[in-house]
Every structure is written in C-alpha cells, then in structure tokens.
N, C-alpha and C positions, 0 to 999 in steps of 0.2 A: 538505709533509712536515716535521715537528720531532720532534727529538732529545731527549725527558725521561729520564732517568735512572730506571732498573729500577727503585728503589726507589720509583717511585712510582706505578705502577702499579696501578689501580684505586682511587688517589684522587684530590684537586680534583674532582671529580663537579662541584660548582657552582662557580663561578669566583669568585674572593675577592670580586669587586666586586660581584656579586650575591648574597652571603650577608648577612645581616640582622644589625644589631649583638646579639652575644651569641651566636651560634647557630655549630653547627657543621654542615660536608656531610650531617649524618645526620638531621635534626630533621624533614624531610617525609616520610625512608624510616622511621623508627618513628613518626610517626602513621600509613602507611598499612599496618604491619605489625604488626598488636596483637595482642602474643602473651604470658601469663602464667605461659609457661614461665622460668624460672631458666637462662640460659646459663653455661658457665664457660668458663675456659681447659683447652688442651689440658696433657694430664700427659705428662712425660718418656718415659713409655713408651708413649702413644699416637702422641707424637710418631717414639716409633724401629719404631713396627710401620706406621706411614702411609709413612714412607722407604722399607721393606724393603721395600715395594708398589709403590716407585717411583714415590710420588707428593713434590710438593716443594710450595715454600711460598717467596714473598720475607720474609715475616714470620708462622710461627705462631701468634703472640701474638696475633695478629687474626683467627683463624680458633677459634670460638666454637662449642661444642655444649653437647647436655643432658646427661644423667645415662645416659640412654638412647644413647651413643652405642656405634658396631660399626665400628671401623678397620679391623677385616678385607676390611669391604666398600666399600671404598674403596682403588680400582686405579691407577694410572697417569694419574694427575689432576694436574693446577695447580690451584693456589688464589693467586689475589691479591687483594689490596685487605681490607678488612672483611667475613668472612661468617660467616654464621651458618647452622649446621643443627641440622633437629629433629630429633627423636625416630627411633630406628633401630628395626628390626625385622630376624630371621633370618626373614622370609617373602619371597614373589615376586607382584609383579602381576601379574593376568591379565585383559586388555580383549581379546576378543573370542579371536585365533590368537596374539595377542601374550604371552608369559610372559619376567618381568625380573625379575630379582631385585633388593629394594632396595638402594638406594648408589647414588655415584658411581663410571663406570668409563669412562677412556679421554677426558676432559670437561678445559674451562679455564671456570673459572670464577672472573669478576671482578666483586668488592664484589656479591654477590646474596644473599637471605637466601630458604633453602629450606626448604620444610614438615616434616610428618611424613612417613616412609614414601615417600622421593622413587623412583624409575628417571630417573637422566641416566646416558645411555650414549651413547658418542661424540657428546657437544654440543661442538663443534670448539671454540665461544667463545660464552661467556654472559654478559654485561654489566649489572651495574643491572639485572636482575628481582627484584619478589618471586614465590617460587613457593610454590604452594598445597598443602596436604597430597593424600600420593596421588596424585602428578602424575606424566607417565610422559613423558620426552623423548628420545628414540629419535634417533639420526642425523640432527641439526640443523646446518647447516654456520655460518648465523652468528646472532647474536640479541644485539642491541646498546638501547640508549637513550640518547637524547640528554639532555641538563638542560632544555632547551627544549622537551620532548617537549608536546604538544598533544593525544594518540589521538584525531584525525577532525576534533577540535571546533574550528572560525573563529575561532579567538581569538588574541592575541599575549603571548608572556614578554618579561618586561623582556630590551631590548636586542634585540628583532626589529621587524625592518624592516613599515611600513605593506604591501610590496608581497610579505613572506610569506603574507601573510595567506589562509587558504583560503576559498573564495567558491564556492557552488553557483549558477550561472548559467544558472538557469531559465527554460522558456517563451519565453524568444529568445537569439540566440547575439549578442547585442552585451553581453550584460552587464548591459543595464537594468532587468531584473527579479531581480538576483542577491539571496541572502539569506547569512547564516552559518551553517553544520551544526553542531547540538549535540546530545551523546547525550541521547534521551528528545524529539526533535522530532520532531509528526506532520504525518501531512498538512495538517488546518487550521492549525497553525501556519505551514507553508509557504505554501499560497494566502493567507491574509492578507499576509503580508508581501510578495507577491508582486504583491500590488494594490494600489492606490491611490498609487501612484510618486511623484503629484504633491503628496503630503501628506506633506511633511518633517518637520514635529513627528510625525506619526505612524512614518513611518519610522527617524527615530531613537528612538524610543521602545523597537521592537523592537530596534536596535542594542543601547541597554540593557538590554532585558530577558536578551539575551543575554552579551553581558560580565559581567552582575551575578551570574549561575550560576558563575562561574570566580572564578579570583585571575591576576593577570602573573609568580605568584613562580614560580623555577626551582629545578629539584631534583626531579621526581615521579618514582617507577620505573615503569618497567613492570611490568604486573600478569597472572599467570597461574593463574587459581581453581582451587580445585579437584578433583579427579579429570579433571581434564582430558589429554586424550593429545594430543602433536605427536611425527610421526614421517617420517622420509624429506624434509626438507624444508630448503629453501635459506636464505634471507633474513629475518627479521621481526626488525623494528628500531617502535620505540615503536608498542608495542600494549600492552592492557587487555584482556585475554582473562577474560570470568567462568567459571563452573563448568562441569564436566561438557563440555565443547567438545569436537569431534574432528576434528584438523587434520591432515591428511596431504598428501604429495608437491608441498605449494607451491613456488612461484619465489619470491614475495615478497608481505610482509603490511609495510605501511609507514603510520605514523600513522593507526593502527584502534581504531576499540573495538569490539570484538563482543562483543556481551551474549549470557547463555548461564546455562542453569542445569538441574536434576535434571529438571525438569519438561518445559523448552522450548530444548532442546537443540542449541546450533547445531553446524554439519560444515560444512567444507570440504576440496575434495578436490584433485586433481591437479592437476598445470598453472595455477596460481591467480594471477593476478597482480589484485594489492589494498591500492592505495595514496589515501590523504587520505578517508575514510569511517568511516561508523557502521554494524553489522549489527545488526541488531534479533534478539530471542531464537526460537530456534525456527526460523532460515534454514538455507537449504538452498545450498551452494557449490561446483559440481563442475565436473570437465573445462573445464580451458583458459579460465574464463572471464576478461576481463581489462575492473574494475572502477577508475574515477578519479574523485574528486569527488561522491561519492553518499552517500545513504540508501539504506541495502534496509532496511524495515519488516519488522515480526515475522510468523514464519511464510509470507516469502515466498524465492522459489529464483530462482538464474541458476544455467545449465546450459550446455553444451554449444559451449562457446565465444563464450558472450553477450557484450557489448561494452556497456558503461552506463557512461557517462562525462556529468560533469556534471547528473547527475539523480536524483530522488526517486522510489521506488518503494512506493507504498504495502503495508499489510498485503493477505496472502494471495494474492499474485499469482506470476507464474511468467513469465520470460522465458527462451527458449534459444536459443541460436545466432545470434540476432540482433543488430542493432545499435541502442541508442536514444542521441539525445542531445539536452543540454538540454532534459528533456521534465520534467513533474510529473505524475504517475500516479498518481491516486487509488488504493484498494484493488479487492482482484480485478480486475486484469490479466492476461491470457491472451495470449501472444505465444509463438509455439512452433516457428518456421520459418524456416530457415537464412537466407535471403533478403528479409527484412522490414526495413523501415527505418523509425525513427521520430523526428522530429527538431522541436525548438521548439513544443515540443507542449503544452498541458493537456488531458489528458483524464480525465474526470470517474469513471472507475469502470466495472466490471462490465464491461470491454471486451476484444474478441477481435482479435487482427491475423492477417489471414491471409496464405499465402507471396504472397511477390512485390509485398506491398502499400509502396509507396512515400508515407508520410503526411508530407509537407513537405520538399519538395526544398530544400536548402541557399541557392542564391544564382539568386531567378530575381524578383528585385527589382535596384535599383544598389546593395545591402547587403546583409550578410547577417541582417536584422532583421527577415524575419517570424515570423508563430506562425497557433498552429492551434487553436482552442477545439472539443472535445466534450463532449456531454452524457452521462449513464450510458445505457451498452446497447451504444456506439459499435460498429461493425461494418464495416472497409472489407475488400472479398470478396478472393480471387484478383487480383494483378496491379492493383489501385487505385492510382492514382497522384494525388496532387491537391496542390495547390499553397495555396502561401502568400498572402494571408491568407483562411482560408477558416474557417466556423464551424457546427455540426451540434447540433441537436436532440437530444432524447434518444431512444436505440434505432435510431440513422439505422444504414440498411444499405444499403453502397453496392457497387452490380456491376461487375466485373470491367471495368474499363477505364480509358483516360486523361483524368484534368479538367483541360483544357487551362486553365481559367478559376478566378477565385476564386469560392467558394462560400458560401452562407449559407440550410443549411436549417433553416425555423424549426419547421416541423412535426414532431413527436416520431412513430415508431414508421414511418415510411418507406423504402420502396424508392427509391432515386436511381440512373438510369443513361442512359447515354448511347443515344438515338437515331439510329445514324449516318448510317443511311439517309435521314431526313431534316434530319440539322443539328439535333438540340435535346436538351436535357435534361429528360427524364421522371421527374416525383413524384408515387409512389404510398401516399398516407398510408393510415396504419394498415394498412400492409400486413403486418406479425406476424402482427397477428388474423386476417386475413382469410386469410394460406394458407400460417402455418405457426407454428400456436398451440404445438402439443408445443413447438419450442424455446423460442418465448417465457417460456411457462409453467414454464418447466422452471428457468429462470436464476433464480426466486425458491430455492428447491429448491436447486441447484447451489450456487449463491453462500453460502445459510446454511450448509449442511454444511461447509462448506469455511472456515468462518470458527473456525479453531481458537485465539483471545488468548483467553490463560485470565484476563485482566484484560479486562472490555467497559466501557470507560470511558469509551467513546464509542458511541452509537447508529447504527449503519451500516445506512441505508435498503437491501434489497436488492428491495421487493416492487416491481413494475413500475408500478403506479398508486400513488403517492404524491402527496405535495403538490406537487412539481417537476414531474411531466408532467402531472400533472391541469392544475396554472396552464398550463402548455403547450398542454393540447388545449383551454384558453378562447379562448389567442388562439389558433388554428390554427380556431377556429370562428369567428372573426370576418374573420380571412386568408380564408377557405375564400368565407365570403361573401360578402367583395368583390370579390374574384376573379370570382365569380360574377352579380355584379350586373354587375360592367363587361363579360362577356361578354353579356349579355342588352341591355344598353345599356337602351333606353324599352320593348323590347319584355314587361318583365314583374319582377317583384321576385322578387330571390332567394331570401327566406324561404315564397314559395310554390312557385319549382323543387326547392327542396334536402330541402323536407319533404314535399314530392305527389311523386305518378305522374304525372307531364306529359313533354314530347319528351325524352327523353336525348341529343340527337344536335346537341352544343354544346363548341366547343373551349374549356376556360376555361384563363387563362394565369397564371403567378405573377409578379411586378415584384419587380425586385430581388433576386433571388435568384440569379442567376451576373450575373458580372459579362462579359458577353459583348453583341452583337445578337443572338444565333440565341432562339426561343420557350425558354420553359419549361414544359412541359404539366403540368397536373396532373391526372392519373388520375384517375378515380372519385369527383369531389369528394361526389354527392350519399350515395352508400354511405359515405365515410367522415364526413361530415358527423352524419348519423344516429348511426353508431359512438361518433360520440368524446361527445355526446350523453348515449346510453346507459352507455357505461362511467364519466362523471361520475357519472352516478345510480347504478350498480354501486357505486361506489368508495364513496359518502357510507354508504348500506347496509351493507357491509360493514365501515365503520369502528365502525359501530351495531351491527351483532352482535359483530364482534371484541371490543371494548371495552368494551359497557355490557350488565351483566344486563337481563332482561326484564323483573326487577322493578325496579328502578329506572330503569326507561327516561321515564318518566313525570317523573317528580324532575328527572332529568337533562336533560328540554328544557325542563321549566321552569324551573332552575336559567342555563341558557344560554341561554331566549331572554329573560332580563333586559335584557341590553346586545345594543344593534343587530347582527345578526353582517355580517361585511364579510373578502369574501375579502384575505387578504395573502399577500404575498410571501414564497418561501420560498428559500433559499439553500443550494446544495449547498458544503459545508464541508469539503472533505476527506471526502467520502462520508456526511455528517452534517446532515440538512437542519436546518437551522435561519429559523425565524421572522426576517424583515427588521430589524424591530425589534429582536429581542433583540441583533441584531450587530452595528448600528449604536448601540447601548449599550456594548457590549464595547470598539469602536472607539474610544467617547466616555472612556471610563474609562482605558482605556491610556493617552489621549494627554493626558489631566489628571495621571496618574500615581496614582489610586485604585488600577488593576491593576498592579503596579508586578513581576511576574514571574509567568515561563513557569509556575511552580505553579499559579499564581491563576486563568489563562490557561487551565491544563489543567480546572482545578475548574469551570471556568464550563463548558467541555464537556461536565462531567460533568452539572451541575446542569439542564443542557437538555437531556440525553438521560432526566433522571428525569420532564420535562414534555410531552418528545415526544410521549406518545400524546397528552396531554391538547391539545396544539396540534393536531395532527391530526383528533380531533375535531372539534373548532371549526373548522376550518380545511375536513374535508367538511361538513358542516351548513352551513354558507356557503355552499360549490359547489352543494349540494343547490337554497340558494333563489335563489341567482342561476340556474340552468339549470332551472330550472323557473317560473321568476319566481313565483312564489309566497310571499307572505312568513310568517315561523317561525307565527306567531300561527294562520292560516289551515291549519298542515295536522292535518288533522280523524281520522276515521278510512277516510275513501273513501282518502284522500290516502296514508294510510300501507299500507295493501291492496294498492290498486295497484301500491307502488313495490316491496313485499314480494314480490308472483305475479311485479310484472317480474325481479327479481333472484334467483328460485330460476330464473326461463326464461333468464337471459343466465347464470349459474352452469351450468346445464346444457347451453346452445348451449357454454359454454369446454369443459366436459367431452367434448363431441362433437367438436368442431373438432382438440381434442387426439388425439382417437383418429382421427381421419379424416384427419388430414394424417402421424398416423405409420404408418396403415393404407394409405397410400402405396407407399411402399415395399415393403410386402409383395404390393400387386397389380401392381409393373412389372414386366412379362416380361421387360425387360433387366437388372434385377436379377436376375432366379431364373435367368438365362440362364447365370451361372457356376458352379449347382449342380447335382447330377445330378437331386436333386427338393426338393419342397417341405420333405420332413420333413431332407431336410440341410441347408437354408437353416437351417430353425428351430434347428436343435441348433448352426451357425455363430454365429448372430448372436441367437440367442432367439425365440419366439414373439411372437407378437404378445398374444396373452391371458395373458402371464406378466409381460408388462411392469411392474416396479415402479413407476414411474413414474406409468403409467397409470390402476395400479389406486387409488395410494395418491390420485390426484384422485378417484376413484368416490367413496371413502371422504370424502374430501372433503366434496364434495357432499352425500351423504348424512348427515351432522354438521352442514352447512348446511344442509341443510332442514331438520333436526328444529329449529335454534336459530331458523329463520324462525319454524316455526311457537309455537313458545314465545311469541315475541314478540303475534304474531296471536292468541293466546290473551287477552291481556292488553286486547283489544279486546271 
C-alpha cells in the first residue's frame, strides 16, 4: 500500500525509468488514438455548469473536449489524470432493451481518452482505456491497465521477470511442448512449434518469430472498439477488445485480446471468468465458463461452464460444460457434455467427445508427462476411458468402455472395443462404411456448413477420403496382410485369402497395438481389405471428376504422366494437409532465417492451400497406379471404363448404405415404441423421404453420373 499525493492521480502511467529519452507518458496512448479532431480546454462556464452537476476534477485544465461538447450531460463524475472526450450528441443509444443516453453519469474516470457518442454510466473506475466511438459501458465495477499490459500475448516489457512470462503448455503437462500465445496464431503455427523439441535452432527460431511481432516498451492502453457494449460486469483489467463486442455480467477479463468486428462479432456472457488469452473473431462466451492460458480460434464457443485451461482450440468448434486441458484441438471440435475430460491431448480435427468420455487420465505414469495423439474423425463413445500414451488413426470410434492399456490404432475408419468376455481388444476397420455410412457421410456436409471464417486463408480438408487417410488405408492394406499371412502361417498366401472366396473361419491378430498380453482381434479383415482397396480407386476418380474437365482430361494425364508419379506424404497441419515436402522446406527456411516472421509463415499457408487441389491430384493418380499396379503410360481406355462403371456403382452402394442405415431407425419397433403411431414419429423427428440430407446425396449422385458419363464420352 503507498501514499501518492491527490494531485497525481492518473499520472506516472509509465515509470520515469522506462520512459525513453525525449518522450513523455503520452507518446504510445496518441499513436494508438488517432484522431483528427481539434481538442480544446474547458471554458469557465463549462467548467461552472460540470460543478453544478456535481461533477469535480483535480485539474480541469486536463480534461480536453471538441467543439461538440454537452456538460449538461455529464453527472456526478470524477475526472483525473489527462482525458480527453469526443464529440457529444443530445441523442440515446439503443442496443437491443438497452436505451442510454450519451454522456458520462455517475463514472471515475482516469487519464482514458473517450470516442464520439459515448454511454458510461456507473463505471465505478476506468483507468488507461481508449474508448471507441458509440460505446456503451453500463455498470462496470472496475477496469484498470497496467503499463506492462501484454493482452494474451507471451511476451515481456522492460523490467519483467523471465518467470512472468505466459507459456501455453501444450500436449503434455510437464511443459515440454509449451509455445508463446500471440494474437493472430493458428493451429499450424501451434503444432509446428510443438514438434520437433529436439531441434533448438528451430525452436528458437519460433521464439523469434514471436518477440519480433511486439516491442518490450511500456505505456500501451487498453483498447475498447467500437459500438461495442459491456454491461453488469466486475473486473477487466488489460484487455483489447475490437468492435462491435457484447460483454455482459462477467467476473473477470484479465490480459485478453478478443478480436471482434461488424461482421464477426464476439459475445461473452455471464459468470465469465477469462484470464491470459486471445479470442478469435466471431466467439461465442457464456455461462460460467472459466478460461486460463488459451486460444479460442474464430467462430468457435465455450458454454456452459467449460473449463479450458492451458490450451488451443481451433476454429469452429464448440466446447460445454466440460473440462479440457493442455490439449491442441485442431478445428471442428465437438465436446458438449457435462462430464467429459480431456487432457495432454492433440487431436487432429472434426472430433466428437461424448459424456463420460475420460481421454487421458492425468498421472498413471511416475509423471505427469503423457499425451494422447488423434487423427481427424476422432470419436471416443459414452464412458471411454483410455490412457496415456496411447495414438488413433483417423475416424477411430471407440465403445463405451475402460482401456486399461496403451493404445495404438493404426487403421483409419475403425470400431475399437473391449471383449470382456474373453480378455481382448476388438478391431473392426472400416467399420463407418460398413454400418453407419449416413453419419460418416454426413460429417463432409456438417463440417463445411459450419466453417463460417470469412477470411479461408487456410484450406481445411473436411472430406473423409483425403490424402491423409487414403496414405492411411495403404498402410492399413499391407497391416491387414500381414496380419493375415502370419495367421495362415505355410498353409496359404494372403493375397489369395483376402481377394478369393476360400474358408473365412481364421482368427487373425494385430501386433503391437495395445500394449497388453491379451489378443487383439481383428474383425473382418478380408471385407475391409477389399473396401479400403475400392475406396482408393473411388477417391483417385473422384479427384478426376471434381477437378479436371472432360475436355481436358486427356492434356492433363499427359501433362502428369511426364514425371514418374510416386505417392507422398501428407501432413495434417492444423487441419491443412500439406505435402511432406513442402514442410519440411518451410522448416528449412525458418531455421536459415529466409522466413523470418509469423506473416511469411502464414503466407506460405496460404500459398499451399492455392496448390492443394493440384497436390491432390497428383497425389490420387499416384494411389490410382500404385493400387492397381498398373503404370500411368498403360491405362488405355478398357482401363478407364472399368474404373468409371466401378465408381458410379461404389458412388451408388454410399447412396444406399446412407439410406439404409438411417432407414434404421425408422424400422426399430423400440424406436416407434414411444409414439402412438408411425405418422407421429414422422412429424417428431421427420420422415424418412424428407431427409435433407439424403436427398441432397440422390442429387449427388446423379451430377455424378451425368459428369462420369461426360468423361466416357470423350472415349
């Protein structure tokens, strides 16, 4: 507690020893307030009708307006330090039920410089803000800034300690994979830095690139854009609030930036407790949630007394009620259940947690230093429990139970669940497809609608055969076969069980994959074998009609089969598959210092989402001739026929399989069992023949066949 003398009151802002020679406390707050209005002094008579108000002042002479000013409308106010106000108006805001009349009333306000057209009514105490034209601040109890203020971002001002420093401590709870939060960082900026741990120039590279975004000087205010409304609310001390925001009945907003604008409008609501973070534009903040050390990415929500501490939530996802920590969550994450836990986690995107699902129990190591890697599609059921360290394929769905064991399933699109009747763990690949296509199918669908950045400056794969599970079900076709050959042992080669009708009635087992004694069965190898097959030669097809007219289709294989094609690696990126190569360039360039900032860094995202399709091409035409072994030169016009009739019939088996496993539901009698009949069902829950969904696949289809047959024309 010290004793400074009234009169000074709302200055030193910066501390003599950190002011820079020449400059005085004000030199950061008018560059970050540019305004080409003419302020003046108050006149004698504004001064005796602001009194009469009951308002006071330690020094008048510092308190600065336009031409435009209305003392009338200004009540029972302090003023200290340096302020400045704009432009008055005899009118009243009105946001929503809210009506204010402009002015200050009932407010202290220290050294802040306020917009046009303000509403502050009982802001108890306002310190170092600039505020935005049109802003509306309603019953705020305190709102302060520091000189050392940081809003979110991992950085230090002169005269702070190495061990202030904010650190997002991702992907395990010891700290080894921590990086720095700064506003405008995405997913793939975060798993880069997240990886390769043991490559110090590279890792300080990043250090750079993020200090070299900032300055260490002190003095910045807080910033409030806008039309923005805060109302009914406690605490918010160094924040950067952009436009158009709507903040109501928070506890506290401490070292934030939430971006915000006309367009992509963030809210936060009740009960809000939100300290050391960055919101991305377009979030969504309500009931009780209580947020430490994070990202929330643009256009995504916590609700309902979410708990995210220590982690990164990509765009367009949604958490409520739940708990996650030290996790990296690519975008579209789905978490929606009181009781869910998720913890030292990456997972890769397009993922659902259901109640009761426990993903990485804290300390069942001698540290607390495990992690959990998923692929996109990630899905642990009801009550999943599984332990650290443990690693999932893409689309793994795992059933309701306890994995006592570490995990490693390699195969994409699988059921995993526990046998307990007899001791083992069961893996049923490509089990989506096989018997419950409608939701597979649907998550292409789901995920794009839902992708509302009105900046796509990154390419976010959501379709489910892509380059990353395709390379997925290559190796999961040669898994599948060894698997199969060591169960057959001398009595027969796999490549003749997996592809004939010969005995089915053969246990085959997976190696390595829990880390336990008990079997690992896996299910149906010779039907998913075939499957994942087929859907390679689906996927190259359909990159071919998506992508290449039917008249140029000809051009375009001659054009591409100049150079050998050769499957490569694809890399999910923060939800952005990228080419092995291109990243392991990017990598190369950082750590020479060619890329020498997060701009450059973001540019290269961009510049590989404008090549994406064309990668993907090349990249199925590859899959094409290695899963058919046939090489480019060789396929003729039998060759393209065939692959043509097979992919309008696997196009039309998805169309069926979609209507048949949601045509499900409509024939269980324990379903219809809580209606009085069929036609209340329908009108409950909808028909089955009105299905959007289903229909808009028909249509599908049929725009796929007509573009098949364009192509077969050209033969």
């Amino acid at each position: 507690m010290n004793k400074i003398p009234l009169s000074r009151i709302g200055y030193d802002f910066i501390p003599e020893k950190y002011l820079p020679e020449g400059k005085d406390e004000y030199y950061l707050r008018n560059q970050q307030f540019q305004s080409n209005k003419t302020y003046r002094s108050l006149t004698a008579e504004e001064i005796r009708i602001l009194e009469l108000n009951a308002n006071e002042s330690t020094d008048w002479n510092d308190v600065l307006v336009t031409d435009k000013f209305l003392p009338h409308q200004i009540k029972r106010s302090k003023f200290y330090g340096f302020v400045r106000i704009g432009d008055m108006e005899e009118v009243y805001l009105e946001y929503r039920d809210i009506r204010l009349p402009v002015g200050i009333y009932n407010s202290q306000i220290i050294s802040c410089d306020l917009g046009d057209s303000v509403c502050l009514h009982q802001v108890r105490y306002i310190a170092h803000f600039i505020v935005g034209n049109e802003v509306i601040l309603l019953n705020v109890n305190e709102m302060e800034t520091s000189s050392n203020a940081k809003f979110g971002n991992g950085i230090l001002k002169d005269g702070d300690q190495e061990s202030s420093r904010i650190h997002l401590e991702l992907c395990n709870e010891n700290g080894g994979r921590a990086v720095l939060p700064f506003d405008g960082m995405q997913a793939a900026d975060v798993y880069l830095w997240t990886r390769n741990r043991d490559d110090k120039i590279l890792q300080g590279r990043f250090l750079e690139l993020t200090e070299n975004r900032f300055n260490s000087t002190r003095g910045y205010y807080s910033e409030i854009g806008d039309r923005t409304v805060i109302k009914n609310s406690h605490t918010i001390k160094n924040v950067k609030i952009g436009s158009d925001a709507y903040i109501k009945g928070i506890s506290k907003l401490k070292n934030l930036t939430i971006n915000s604008t006309s367009e992509a409008y963030t809210q936060i609501g009740e009960g809000c407790e939100l300290v050391n973070g960055i919101i991305g534009y377009g979030c969504r903040v309500f009931y009780g949630v209580k947020a430490v050390r994070f990202i929330l990415s643009s256009y995504s929500q916590l609700k309902y007394g979410a708990r995210l501490i220590n982690s990164f939530l990509g765009d367009n996802s949604t958490i409520s009620c739940c708990e996650v920590l030290n996790s990296l969550i690519f975008p579209a994450h789905e978490q929606h259940h009181n009781n869910s836990f998720l913890c030292a986690s990456l997972i890769k995107g397009q993922s659902n947690m259901a109640a009761g699902a426990t993903v990485g129990s804290n300390h069942n190591s001698r540290a607390a230093d495990g992690e959990i890697i998923a692929g996109r599609g990630f899905w642990p059921g009801l009550c999943v429990s599984l332990k650290h360290n443990s690693k999932f394929a893409s689309y793994t769905l795992i059933v309701k139970g306890d994995f006592l064991h570490e995990l490693d399933i390699r195969i994409p699109f699988s059921l995993v669940s526990n046998d307990t009747v007899n001791d083992r763990l069961v893996v049923v690949p490509g089990y989506w497809f096989m018997y419950n296509m409608y939701a597979l199918m649907r998550n292409t669908n789901k995920f794009t609608s839902r992708d509302k950045r009105k900046f796509k400056n990154q390419y976010f794969e959501y379709d489910i055969l892509a380059p990353d599970t395709v390379n997925e079900l290559f190796d999961s076709l040669k898994e599948i076969k060894q698997a199969v050959q060591k169960a057959l042992g001398t009595d027969g080669t796999a490549e003749d069980w997996l592809t004939q009708s010969v005995d089915t009635n053969l246990e085959v087992l997976l190696e390595n994959t829990e880390c336990s004694k008990r079997k690992v069965l896996l299910l149906k190898p010779r039907e998913s074998y075939q499957l994942f097959r087929k859907l390679i030669r689906y996927y190259a097809v359909c990159q071919l009609v998506e992508q290449i007219e039917p008249s140029h289709f000809y051009t375009v294989l001659e054009k591409l089969s100049m150079k050998p094609f050769e499957r490569f690696h694809f890399e999910n990126v923060g939800s952005q598959l990228v080419p092995g190569n291109k990243l392991k360039d990017l990598i190369h360039e950082i750590k020479s210092g060619s890329v020498s900032s997060w701009e450059q860094v973001h540019q290269r995202y961009h510049d590989w989402s404008q090549s994406y399709v064309q990668d993907k091409v090349v990249h199925a035409l590859s899959s094409l001739q290695e899963v058919t072994g046939k090489e480019v030169t060789t396929w003729n016009k039998d060759f393209w026929l065939e692959l043509f009739d097979e992919a309008i019939a696997t196009k039309k088996w998805i169309c069926e399989e979609i209507f048949k496993s949601r045509s499900k539901d409509y024939s269980n009698p324990f379903r219809l069992m809580v209606y009085e009949s069929l036609e209340e069902m329908n009108t409950v829950v909808g028909s089955l023949e009105a299905n959007s969904f289903i229909n808009l696949q028909k249509e599908e289809f049929d725009r796929f066949e007509d573009k098949i047959n364009q192509f077969k024309l050209k033969f």
